[in-house]
C-alpha distance (Angstrom), angle and dihedral (degrees) to the residues before:
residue distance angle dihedral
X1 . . .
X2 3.77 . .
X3 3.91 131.1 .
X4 3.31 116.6 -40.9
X5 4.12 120.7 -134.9
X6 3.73 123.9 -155.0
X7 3.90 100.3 -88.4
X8 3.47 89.2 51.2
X9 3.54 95.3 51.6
X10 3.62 90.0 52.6
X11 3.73 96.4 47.8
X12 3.96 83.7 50.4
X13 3.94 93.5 47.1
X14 3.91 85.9 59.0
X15 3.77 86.8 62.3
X16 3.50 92.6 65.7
X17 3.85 117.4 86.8
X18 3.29 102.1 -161.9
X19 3.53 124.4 163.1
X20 3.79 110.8 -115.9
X21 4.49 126.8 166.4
X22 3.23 122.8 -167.0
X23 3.90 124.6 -173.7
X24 3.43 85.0 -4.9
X25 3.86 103.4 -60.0
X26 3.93 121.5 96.1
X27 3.55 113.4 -105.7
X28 4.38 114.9 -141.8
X29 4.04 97.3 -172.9
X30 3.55 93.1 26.6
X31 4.04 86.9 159.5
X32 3.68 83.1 74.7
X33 3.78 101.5 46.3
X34 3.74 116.2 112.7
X35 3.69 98.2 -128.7
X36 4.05 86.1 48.5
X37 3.85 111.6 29.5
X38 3.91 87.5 72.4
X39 3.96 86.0 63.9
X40 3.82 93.0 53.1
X41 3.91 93.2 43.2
X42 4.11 88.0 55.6
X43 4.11 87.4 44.3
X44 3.49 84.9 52.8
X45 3.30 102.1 46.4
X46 4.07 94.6 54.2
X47 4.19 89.7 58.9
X48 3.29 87.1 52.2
X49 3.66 91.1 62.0
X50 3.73 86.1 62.7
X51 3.89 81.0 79.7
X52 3.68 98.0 42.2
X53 3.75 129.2 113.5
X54 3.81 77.9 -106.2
X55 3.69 103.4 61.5
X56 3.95 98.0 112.3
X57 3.69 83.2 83.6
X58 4.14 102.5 23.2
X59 4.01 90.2 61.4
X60 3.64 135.0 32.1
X61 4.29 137.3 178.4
X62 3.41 116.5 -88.6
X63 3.70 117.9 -121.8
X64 3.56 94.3 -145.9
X65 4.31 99.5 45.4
X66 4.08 100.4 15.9
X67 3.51 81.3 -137.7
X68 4.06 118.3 124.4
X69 3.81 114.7 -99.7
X70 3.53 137.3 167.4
X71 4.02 119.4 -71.6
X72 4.07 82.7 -125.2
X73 3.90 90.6 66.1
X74 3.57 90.5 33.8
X75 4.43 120.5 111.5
X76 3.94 106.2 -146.2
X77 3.83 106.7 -121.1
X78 4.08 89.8 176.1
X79 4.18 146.1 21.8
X80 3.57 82.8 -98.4
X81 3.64 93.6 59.1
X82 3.34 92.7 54.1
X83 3.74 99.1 41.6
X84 3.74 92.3 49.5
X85 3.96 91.2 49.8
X86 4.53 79.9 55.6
X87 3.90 82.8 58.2
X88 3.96 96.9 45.3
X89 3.95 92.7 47.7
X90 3.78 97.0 45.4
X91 3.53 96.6 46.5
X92 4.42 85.4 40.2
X93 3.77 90.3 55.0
X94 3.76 89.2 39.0
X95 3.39 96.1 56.4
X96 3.51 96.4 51.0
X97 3.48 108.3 22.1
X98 4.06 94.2 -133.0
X99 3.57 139.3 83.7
X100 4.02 116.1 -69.5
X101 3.76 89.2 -138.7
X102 3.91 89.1 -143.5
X103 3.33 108.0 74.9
X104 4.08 97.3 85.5
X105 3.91 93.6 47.4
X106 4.29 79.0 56.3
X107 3.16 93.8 48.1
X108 3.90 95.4 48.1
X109 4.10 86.4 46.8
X110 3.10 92.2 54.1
X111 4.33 101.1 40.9
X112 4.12 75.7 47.6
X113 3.42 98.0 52.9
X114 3.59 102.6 53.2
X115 4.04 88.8 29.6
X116 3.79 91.2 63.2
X117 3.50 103.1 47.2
X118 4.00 95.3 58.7
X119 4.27 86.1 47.9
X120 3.71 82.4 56.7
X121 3.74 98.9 47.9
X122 3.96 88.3 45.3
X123 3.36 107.4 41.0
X124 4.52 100.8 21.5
X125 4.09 86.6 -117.9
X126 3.91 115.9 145.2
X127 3.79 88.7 -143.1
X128 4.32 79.0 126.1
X129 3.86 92.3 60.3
X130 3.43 97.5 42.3
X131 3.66 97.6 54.8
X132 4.08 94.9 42.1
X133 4.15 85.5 52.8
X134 3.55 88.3 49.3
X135 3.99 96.2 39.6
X136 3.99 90.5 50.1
X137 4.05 83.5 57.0
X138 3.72 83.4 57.2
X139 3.90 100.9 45.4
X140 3.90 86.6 45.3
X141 3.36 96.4 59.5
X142 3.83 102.8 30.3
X143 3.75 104.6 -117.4
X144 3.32 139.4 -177.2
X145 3.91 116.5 -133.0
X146 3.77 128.4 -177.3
X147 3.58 124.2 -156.9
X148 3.69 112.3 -114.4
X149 3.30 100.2 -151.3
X150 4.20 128.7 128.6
X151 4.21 114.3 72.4
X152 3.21 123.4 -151.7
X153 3.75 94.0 -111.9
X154 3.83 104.6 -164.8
X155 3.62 112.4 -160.1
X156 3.93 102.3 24.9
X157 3.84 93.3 -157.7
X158 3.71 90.2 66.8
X159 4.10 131.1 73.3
X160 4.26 111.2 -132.7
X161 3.15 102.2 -95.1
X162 4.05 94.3 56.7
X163 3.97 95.5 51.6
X164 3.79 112.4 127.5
X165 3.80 79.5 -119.9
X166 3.59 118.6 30.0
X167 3.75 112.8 -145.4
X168 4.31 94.8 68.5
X169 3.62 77.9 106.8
X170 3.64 117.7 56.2
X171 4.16 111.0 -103.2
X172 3.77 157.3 -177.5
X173 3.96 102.4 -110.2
X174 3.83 96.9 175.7
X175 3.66 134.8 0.3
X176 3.88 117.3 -147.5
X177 3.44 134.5 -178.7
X178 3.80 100.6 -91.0
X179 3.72 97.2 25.0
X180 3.80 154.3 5.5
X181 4.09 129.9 -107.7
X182 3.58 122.8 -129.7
X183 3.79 131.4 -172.2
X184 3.78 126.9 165.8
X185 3.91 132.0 86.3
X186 3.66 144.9 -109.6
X187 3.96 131.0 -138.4
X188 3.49 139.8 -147.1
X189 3.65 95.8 10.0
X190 3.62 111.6 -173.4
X191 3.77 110.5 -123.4
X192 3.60 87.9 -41.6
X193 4.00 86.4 149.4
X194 4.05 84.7 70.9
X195 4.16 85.3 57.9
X196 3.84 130.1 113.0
X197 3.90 94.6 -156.6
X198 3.99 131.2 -7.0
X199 4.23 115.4 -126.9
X200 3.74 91.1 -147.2
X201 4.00 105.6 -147.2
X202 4.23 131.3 -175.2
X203 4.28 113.0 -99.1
X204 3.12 88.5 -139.1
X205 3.74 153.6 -0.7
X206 3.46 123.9 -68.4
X207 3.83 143.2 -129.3
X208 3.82 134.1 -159.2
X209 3.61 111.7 -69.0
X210 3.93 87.8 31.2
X211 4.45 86.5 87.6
X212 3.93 90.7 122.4
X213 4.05 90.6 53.3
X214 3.73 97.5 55.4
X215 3.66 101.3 84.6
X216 3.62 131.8 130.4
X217 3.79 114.7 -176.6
X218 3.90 135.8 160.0
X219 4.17 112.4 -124.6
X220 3.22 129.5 -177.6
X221 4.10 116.8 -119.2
X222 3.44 94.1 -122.3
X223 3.82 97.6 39.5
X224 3.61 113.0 133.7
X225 3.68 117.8 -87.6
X226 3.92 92.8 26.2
X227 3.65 113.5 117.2
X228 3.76 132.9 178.2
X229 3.63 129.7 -147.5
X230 4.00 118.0 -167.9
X231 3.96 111.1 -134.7
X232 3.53 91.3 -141.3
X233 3.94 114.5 -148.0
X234 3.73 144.7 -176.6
X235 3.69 88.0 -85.4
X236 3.67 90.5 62.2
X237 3.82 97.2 40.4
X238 3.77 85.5 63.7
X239 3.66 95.9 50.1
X240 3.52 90.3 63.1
X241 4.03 102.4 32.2
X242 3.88 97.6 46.3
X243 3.55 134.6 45.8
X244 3.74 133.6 -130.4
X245 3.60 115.1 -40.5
X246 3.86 85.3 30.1
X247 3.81 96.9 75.2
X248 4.19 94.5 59.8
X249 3.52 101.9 -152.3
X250 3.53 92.2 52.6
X251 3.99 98.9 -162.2
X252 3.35 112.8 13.8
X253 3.68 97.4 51.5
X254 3.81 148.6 -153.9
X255 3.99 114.5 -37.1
X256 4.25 105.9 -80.0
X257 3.61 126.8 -145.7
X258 3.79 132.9 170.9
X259 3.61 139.4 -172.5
X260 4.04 117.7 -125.6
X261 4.00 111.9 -148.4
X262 3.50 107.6 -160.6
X263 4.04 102.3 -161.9
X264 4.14 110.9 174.8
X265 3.90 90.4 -38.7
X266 3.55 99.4 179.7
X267 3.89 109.0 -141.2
X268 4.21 122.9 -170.5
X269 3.28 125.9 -125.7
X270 3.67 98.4 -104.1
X271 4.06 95.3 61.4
X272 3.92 88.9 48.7
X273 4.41 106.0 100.8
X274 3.88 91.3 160.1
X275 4.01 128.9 33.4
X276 3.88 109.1 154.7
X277 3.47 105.7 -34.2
X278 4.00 91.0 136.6
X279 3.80 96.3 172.3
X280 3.69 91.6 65.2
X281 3.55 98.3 47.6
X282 3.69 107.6 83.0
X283 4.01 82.6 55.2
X284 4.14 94.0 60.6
X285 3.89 91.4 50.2
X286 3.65 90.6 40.6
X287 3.77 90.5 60.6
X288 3.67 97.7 35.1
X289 4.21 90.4 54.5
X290 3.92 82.8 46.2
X291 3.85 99.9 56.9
X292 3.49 97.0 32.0
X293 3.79 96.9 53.9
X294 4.08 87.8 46.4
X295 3.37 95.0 60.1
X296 3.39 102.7 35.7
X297 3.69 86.7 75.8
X298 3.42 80.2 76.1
X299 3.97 109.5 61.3
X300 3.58 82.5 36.2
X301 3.97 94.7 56.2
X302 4.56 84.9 45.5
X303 3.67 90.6 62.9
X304 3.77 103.4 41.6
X305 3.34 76.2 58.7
X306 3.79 101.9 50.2
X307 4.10 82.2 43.4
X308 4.00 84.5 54.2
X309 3.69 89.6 48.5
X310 4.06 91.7 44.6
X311 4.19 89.6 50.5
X312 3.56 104.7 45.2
X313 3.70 85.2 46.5
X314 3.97 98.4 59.0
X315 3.58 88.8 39.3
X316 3.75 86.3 57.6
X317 3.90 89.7 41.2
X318 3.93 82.7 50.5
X319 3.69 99.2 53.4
X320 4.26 92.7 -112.0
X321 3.57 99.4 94.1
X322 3.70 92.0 114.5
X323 3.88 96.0 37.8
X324 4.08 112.6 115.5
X325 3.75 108.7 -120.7
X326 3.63 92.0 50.5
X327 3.63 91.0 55.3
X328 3.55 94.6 51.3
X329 4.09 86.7 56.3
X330 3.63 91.4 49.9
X331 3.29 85.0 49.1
X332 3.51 101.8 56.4
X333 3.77 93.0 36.0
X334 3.87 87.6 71.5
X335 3.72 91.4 38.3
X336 3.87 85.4 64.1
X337 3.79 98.1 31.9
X338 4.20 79.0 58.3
X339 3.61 97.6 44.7
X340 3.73 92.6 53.6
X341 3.45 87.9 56.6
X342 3.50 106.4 51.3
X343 2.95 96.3 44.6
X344 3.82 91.8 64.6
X345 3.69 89.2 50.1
X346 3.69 85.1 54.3
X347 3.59 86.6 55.1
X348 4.23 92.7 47.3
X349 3.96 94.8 42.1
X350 3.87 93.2 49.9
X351 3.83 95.3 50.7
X352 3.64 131.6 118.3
X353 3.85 125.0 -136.7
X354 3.86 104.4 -123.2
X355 4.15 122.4 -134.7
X356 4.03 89.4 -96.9
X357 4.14 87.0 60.3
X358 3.49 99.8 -108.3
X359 3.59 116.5 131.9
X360 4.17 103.5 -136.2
X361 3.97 120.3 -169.9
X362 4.00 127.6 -111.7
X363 3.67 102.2 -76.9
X364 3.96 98.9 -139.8
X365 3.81 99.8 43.8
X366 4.09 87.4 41.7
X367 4.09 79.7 60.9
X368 3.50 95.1 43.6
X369 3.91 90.3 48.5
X370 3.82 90.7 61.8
X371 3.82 100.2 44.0
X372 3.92 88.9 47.2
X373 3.63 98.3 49.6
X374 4.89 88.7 43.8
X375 3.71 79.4 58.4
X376 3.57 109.4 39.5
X377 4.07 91.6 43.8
X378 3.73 90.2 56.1
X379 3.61 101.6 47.9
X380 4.06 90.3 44.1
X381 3.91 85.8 52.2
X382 4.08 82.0 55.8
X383 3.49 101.5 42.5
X384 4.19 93.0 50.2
X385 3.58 84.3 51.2
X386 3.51 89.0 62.3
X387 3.60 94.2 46.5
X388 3.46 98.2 47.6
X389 3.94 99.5 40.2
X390 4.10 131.0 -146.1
X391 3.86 93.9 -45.8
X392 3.72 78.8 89.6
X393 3.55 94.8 76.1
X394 3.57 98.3 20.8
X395 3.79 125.5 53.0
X396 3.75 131.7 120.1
X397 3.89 116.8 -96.3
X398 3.66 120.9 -116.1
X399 3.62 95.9 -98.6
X400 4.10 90.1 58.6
X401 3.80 83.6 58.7
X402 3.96 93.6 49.9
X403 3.42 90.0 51.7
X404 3.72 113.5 115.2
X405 3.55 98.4 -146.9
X406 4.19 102.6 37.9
X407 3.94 96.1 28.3
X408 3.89 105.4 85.2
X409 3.42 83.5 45.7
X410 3.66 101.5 52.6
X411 3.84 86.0 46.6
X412 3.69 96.3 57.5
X413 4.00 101.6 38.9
X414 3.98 92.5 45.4
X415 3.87 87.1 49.3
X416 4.21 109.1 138.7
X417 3.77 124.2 -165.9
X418 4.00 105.2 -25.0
X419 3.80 97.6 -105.3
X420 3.95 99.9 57.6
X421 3.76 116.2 64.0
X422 3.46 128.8 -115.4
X423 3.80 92.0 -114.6
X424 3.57 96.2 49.4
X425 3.70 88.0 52.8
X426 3.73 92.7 49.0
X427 3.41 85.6 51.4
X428 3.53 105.3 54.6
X429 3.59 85.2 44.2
X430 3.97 91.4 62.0
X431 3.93 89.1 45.9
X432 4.04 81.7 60.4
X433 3.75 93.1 39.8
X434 3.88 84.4 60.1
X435 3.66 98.5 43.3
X436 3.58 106.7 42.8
X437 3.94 110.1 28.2
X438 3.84 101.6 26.4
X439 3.74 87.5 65.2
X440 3.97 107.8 -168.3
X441 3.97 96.1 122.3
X442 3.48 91.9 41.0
X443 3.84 103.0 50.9
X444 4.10 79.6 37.9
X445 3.65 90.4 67.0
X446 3.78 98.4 45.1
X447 3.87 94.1 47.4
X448 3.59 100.7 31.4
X449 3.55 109.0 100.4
X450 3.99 97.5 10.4
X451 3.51 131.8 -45.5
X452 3.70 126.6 -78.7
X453 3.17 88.0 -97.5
X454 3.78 90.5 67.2
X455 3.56 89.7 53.8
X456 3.88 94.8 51.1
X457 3.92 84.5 52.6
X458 3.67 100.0 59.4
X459 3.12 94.5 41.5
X460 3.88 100.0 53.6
X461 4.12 79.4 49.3
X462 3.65 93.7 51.7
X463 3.74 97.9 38.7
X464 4.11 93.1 98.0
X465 3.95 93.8 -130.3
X466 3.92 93.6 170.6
X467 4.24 98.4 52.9
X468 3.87 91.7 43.5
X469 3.40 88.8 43.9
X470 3.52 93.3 57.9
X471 3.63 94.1 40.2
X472 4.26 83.9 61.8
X473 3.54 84.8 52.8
X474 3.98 97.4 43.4
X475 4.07 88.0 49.4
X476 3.88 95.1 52.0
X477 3.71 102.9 43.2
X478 3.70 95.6 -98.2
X479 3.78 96.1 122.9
X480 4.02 122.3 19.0
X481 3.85 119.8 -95.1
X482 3.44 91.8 -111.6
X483 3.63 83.0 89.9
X484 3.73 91.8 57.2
X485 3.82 92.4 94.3
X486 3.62 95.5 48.5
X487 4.11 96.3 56.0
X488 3.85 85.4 49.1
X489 3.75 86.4 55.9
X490 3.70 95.5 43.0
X491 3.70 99.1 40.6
X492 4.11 93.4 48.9
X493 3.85 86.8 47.0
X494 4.01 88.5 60.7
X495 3.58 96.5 39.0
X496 4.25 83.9 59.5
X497 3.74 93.6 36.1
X498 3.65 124.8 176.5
X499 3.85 123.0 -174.4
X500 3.68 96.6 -152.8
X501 3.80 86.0 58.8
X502 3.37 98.9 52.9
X503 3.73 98.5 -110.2
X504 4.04 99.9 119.9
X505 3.57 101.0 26.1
């Protein structure tokens, strides 16, 4: 099957049945729901950049059909994979000014990938050709995958297997003779509802006596047993109170997450890449923290840029456009925006392609990619507040301006600089509203992937204390400069680090 476009990944959406509630009620044609059609539209909208002017760097060739795919399905074999996949997700999340809801099923393809083919070569599993028979299913039919990836955790002072009740982390209940068991559940999900098939990966690394948690399996969204519960949010609540203008961005949507309950989903053998193997574990998250944080830089650096193009706007609308400390914040809006960026292209370009193939990104800038783009994104949410002022959070709805008796009013008070309308303003003023106070894509890209606090942790454990340390010591006298030679050696080794050497460990 070829490339899919956007109407056809609607029309193949609709052949899902997946079980979906919102607000407590199932939902039949959820593609057409209001708090859930905005999700498809923005699914759509990325395959249909597989046809764009732009699809050097939105598609790419399979290395296991030839055949062109989407870069979403797509397992980096180079820099310039990687880097290219930067360009499709900024532009993607650009364009549309939400979440892709691909990129963490790519990332877990790709952390599987290379994750399974060192269990094989350890252990003499075929966890390696099981996943690439089951991933050229997916490139031959142009699916969408999300990355199943965050428990729920329960009491976060306790590992799995000492929860009060055992499946807050996803497990293996059973193991049969053609298949494995799993029950347990995911949360906040992005857009997983939008998803052909779920690649089910561990939270976390685990520890002896944590076998049954290991598990990485592929399930289909509509398997049964899987259930999905929308996490309904502001965004949503004014999709369905206000009209129009009221919902900001107008068809892509509020940010959409959804839980996954995984109740006895029976899974077979062949779409099982993980079942035990501990040891290897810690590796597979590893990876998958690694590539997601790199190119989250990315989305992250597309919507400071849609906030840059939503301030400078209402402070045109306003008549201050021109004025000199709101130039300066624009200006250091897309100083951050572009800092977040590079540095995940620093992160792609200074990679290493591992023994499975699979080109992975550096592991400290990948970290320092993420914690760049949590804090830039929240202080260019507070500096286009500034610019734009407290309409943000306070204008009139639609409906107060269709009112007879209010309207003309409302039109004449809210009145900007002569040339723009009042609607228009109003408008853009909603489109801010949704950005900058609702919140989802913003607390999305400080929690996605870890906290900060992850961040800070790697890298304090990548930071190479002891050989700068003795470089300090080498430069004032401490130690003789006989040991010059060796800190050269040491230092360029960690500048070039590889994992599989040993070098970032």
């Amino acid at each position: 099957m070829a490339l899919m476009n956007g109407d056809e990944y609607k029309e193949s959406i609709k052949k899902v049945k997946s079980i979906l509630y919102v607000q407590g009620k199932q939902v039949h044609d959820y593609w057409d729901h209001p708090a859930i059609s905005p999700t498809i539209e923005t699914v759509a909208a990325a395959y249909d950049l597989s046809f764009s002017e732009h699809r050097e760097y939105t598609t790419a060739i399979s290395h296991l059909t030839d055949e062109p795919i989407s870069r979403f399905i797509n397992i980096a074999q180079s820099a310039e994979d990687l880097l290219k996949r930067q360009q499709q997700i900024k532009l993607a999340s650009f364009c549309t000014g939400e979440c892709i809801y691909q990129c963490t099923g790519t990332d877990a393809l790709n952390a599987t990938a290379s994750s399974t083919y060192d269990v094989d070569q350890a252990t003499g599993t075929n966890y390696h050709d099981r996943f690439n028979t089951w991933l050229t299913y997916i490139h031959q039919n142009d699916l969408s995958v999300s990355g199943s990836i965050t428990d729920v955790k329960g009491d976060r002072s306790k590992r799995p297997n000492k929860q009060s009740n055992p499946d807050l982390y996803t497990r293996i209940v059973e193991r049969k003779k053609n298949g494995i068991v799993i029950r347990g559940a995911k949360a906040h999900q992005s857009g997983t509802i939008g998803c052909h098939e779920h690649l089910v990966v561990p939270t976390t690394a685990m520890r002896q006596g944590e076998e049954d948690y290991a598990v990485v399996c592929a399930v289909p969204s509509d398997e049964k047993g899987v259930i999905h519960v929308h996490q309904f949010n502001a965004g949503d609540a004014m999709r369905l109170a206000g009209q129009g203008m009221d919902h900001g961005n107008v068809r892509f949507g509020a940010y959409s997450t959804q839980m996954i309950i995984f109740d006895h989903v029976f899974v077979p053998w062949e779409r099982v890449f993980l079942c035990g193997e501990i040891e290897h574990s810690n590796n597979l998250c590893e990876r998958f923290g690694r590539i997601h944080r790199c190119v989250s830089s990315a989305c992250t650096s597309g919507w400071i840029d849609n906030f840059i193009g939503i301030a400078q706007a209402l402070a045109d609308y306003n008549g201050l456009g021109k004025v000199k400390h709101i130039r300066d914040k624009i200006t250091e809006m897309n100083f951050m925006g572009a800092r977040s960026y590079a540095c995940g292209v620093a992160a792609a370009n200074m990679g290493y392609k591992s023994a499975s193939g699979v080109y992975l990104p550096n592991r400290l800038f990948s970290n320092v990619a993420k914690l760049d783009g949590a804090l830039s994104i929240s202080e260019c949410r507070r500096m286009a507040i500034d610019v734009a002022g407290g309409l943000v959070a306070t204008a009139p709805g639609e409906r107060d301006f269709a009112n007879p008796e209010i309207g003309g009013y409302l039109k004449e008070f809210f009145q900007g600089v002569d040339d723009v309308p009042t609607e228009d303003r109003v408008r853009m003023f909603k489109l801010a509203h949704h950005f900058f106070t609702s919140g989802g894509l913003v607390e999305a890209k400080i929690c996605g992937s870890g906290t900060s606090q992850t961040q800070l942790m790697n890298i304090y454990w990548l930071a190479n204390l002891e050989v700068k340390k003795k470089a300090a010591r080498v430069l004032c006298g401490i130690e003789d400069q006989s040991e010059y030679d060796s800190v050269v050696t040491e230092y360029g080794n960690k500048m070039n680090s590889n994992p599989e050497r040993g070098d970032d460990s």
